[in-house]
Rosetta silent file (secondary structure, phi, psi, omega in degrees, C-alpha in Angstrom):
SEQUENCE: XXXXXXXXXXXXXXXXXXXXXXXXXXXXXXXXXXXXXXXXXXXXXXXXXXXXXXXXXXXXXXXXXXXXXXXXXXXXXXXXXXXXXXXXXXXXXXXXXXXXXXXXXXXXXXXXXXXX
SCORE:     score description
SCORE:     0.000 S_00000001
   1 L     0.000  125.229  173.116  -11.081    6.712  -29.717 S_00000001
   2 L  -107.573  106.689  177.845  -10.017    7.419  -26.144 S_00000001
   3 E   -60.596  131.875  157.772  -12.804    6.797  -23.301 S_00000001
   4 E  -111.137  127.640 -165.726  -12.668    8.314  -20.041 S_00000001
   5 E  -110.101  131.709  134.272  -15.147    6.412  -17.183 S_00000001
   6 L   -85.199  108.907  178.436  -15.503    8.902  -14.364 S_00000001
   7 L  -110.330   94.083  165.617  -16.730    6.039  -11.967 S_00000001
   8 L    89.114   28.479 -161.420  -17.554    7.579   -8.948 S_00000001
   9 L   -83.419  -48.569 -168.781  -15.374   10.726   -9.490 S_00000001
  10 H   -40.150  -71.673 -164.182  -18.184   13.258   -7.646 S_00000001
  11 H   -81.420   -4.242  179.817  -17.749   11.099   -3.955 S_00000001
  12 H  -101.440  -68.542 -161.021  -14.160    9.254   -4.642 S_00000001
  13 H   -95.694   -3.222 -166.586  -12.445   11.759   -6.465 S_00000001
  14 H  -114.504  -66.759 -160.150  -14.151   15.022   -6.308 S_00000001
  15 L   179.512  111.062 -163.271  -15.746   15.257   -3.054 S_00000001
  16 L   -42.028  -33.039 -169.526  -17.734   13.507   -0.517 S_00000001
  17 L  -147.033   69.174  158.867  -20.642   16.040   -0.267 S_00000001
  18 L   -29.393  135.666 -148.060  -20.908   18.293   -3.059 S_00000001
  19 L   177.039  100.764  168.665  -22.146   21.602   -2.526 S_00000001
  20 L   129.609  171.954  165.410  -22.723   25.204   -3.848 S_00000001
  21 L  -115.594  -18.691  169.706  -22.941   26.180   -7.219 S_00000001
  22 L  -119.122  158.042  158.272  -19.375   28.959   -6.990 S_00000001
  23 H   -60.776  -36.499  166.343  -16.799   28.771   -5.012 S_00000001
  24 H   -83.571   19.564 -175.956  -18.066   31.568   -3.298 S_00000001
  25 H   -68.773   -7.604 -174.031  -21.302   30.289   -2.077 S_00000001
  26 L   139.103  165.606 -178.808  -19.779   29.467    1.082 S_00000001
  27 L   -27.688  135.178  168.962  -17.076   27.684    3.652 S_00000001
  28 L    68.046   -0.257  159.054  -15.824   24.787    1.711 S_00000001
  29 H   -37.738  -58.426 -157.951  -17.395   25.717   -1.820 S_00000001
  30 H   -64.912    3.568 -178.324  -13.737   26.405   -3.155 S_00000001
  31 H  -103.642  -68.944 -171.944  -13.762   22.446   -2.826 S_00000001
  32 H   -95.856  -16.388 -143.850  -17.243   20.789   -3.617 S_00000001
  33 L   -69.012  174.529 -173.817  -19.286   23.370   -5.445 S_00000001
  34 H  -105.279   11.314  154.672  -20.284   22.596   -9.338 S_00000001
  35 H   -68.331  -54.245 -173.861  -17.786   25.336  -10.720 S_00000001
  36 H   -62.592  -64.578 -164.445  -14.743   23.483   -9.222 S_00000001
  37 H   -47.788  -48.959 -165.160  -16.371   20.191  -10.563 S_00000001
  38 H   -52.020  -39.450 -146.996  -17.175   21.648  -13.729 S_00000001
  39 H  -113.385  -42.427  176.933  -13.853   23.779  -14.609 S_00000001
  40 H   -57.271  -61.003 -133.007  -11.356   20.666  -12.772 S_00000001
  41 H  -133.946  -49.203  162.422  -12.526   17.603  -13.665 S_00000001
  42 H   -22.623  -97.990 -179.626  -15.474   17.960  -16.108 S_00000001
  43 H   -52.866  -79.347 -165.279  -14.672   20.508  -18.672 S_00000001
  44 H   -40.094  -39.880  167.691  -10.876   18.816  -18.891 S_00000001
  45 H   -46.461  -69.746  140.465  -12.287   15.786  -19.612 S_00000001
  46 H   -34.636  -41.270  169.477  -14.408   16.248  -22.022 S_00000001
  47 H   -89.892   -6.983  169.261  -11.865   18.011  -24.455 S_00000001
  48 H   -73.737  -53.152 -135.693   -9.222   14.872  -23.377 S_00000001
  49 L  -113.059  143.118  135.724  -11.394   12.188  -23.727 S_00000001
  50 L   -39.094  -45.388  175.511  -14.127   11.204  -26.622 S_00000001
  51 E  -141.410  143.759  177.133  -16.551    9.728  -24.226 S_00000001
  52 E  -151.956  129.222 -165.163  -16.790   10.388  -20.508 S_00000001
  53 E   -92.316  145.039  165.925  -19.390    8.110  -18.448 S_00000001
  54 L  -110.020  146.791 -175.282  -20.147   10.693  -14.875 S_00000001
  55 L  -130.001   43.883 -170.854  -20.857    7.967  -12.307 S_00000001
  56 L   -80.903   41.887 -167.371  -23.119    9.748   -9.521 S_00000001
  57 L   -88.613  153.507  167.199  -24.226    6.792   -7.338 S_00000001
  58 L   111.347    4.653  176.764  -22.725    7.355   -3.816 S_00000001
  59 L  -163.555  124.439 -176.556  -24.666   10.500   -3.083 S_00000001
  60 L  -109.149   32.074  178.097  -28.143   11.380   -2.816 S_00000001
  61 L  -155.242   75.474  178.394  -28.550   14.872   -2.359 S_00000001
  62 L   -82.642  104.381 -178.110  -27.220   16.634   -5.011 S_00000001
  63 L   -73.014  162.196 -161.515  -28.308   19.923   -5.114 S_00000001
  64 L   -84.322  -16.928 -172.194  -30.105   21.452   -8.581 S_00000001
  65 L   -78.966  -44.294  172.890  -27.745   24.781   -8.203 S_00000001
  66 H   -40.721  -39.032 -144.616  -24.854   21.959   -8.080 S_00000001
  67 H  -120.800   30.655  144.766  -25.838   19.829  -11.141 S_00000001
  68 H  -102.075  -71.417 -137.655  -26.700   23.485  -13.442 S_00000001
  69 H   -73.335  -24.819 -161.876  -23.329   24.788  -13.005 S_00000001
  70 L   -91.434   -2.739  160.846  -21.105   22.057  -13.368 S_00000001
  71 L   -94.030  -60.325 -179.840  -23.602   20.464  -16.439 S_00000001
  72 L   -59.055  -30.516 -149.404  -25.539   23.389  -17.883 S_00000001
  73 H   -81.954  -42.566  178.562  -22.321   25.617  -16.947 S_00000001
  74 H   -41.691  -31.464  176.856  -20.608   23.338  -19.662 S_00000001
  75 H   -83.059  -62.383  177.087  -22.325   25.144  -22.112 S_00000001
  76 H   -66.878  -35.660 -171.072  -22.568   28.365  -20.682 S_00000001
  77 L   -87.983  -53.989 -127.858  -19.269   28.761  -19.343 S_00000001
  78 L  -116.096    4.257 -172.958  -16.993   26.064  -20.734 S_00000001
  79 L    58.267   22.605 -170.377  -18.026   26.469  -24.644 S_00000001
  80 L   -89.039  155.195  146.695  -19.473   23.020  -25.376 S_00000001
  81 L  -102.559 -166.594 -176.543  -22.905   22.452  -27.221 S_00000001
  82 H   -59.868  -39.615 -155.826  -25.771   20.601  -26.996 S_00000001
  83 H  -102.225   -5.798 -171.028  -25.013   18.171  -29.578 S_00000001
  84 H   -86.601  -54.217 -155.541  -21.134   17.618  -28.456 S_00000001
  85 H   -69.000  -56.413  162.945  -22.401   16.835  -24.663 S_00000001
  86 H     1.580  -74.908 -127.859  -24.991   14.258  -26.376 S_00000001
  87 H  -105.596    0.375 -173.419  -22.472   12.353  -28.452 S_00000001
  88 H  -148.067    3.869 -174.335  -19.618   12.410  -25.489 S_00000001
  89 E  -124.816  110.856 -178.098  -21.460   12.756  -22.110 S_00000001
  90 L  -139.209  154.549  165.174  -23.341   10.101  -19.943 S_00000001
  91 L  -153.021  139.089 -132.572  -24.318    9.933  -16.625 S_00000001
  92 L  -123.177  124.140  156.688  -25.533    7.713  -13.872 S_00000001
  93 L  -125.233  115.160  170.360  -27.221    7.661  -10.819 S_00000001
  94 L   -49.788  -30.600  165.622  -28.016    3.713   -9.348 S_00000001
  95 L  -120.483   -1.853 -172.446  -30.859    4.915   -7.407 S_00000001
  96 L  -132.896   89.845  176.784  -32.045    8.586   -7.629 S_00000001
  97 L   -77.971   -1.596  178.810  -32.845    8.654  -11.556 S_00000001
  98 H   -84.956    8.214  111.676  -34.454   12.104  -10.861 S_00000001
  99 H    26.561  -87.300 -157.764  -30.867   12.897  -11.264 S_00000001
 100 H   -88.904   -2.043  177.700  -30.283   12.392  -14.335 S_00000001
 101 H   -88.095  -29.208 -170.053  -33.667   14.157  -15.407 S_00000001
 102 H   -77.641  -49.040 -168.566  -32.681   17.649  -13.555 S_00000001
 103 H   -48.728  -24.943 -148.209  -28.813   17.356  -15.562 S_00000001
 104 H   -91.882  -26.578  173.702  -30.682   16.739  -18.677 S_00000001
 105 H   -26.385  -77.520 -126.639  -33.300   19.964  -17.769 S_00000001
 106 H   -68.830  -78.221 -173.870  -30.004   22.028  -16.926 S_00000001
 107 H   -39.297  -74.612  169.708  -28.282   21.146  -19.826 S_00000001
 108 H   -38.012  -48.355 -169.626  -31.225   21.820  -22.739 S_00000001
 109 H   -52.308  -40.476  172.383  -32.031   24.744  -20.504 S_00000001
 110 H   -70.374  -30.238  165.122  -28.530   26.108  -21.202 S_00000001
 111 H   -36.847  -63.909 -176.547  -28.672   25.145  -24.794 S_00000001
 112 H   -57.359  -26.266 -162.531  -32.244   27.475  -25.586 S_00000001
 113 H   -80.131  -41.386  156.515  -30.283   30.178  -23.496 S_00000001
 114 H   -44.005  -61.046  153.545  -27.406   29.944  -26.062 S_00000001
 115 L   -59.969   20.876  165.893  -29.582   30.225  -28.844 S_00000001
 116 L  -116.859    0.000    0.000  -31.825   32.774  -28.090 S_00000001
């Protein structure tokens, strides 16, 4: 089985201040937005790797347009399901655990819209 840890890829590796949900949402989008994350770094991952830990301590203001596209957008966009992100997707926050409750909304959210 080959793991992949993204430890701290949103603020080391991605981008200090995440932002937007497209690239076109504005100046500097075509960089932090959750499309870029999602379709770069994400999405590659996930079909590389069996399990890939998201690390998303080092920033606390992660917007909810951010964390649907580049999590729910996995689904919608990027062809994954529900039960694949489960069994191969974790994620972290050290301090803002309301975090990890909007990815897990976004994600389920995208699921019922694939199934209805």
């Amino acid at each position: 089985m080959k793991t992949k840890k993204l430890k701290n890829i949103v603020v080391t590796d991605f981008h200090p201040k995440p932002y937007g949900r497209y690239t076109t949402d504005g100046p500097g989008c075509e960089l932090s937005s959750g499309e870029v994350f999602r379709d770069k770094v994400l999405a590659p991952a996930l079909r590389d790797y069996d399990l890939v830990h998201v690390d998303l301590t080092g920033y606390n203001r992660y917007g909810r347009s951010f964390l649907d596209e580049a999590f729910g957008g996995l689904i919608r966009e990027s062809g994954f399901n529900y039960q694949e992100l489960k069994e191969k997707l974790t994620y972290d926050h050290e301090s803002v655990k309301s975090i990890l409750q909007v990815i897990d909304e976004r994600i389920e959210a995208a699921e019922r819209d694939r199934n209805s």
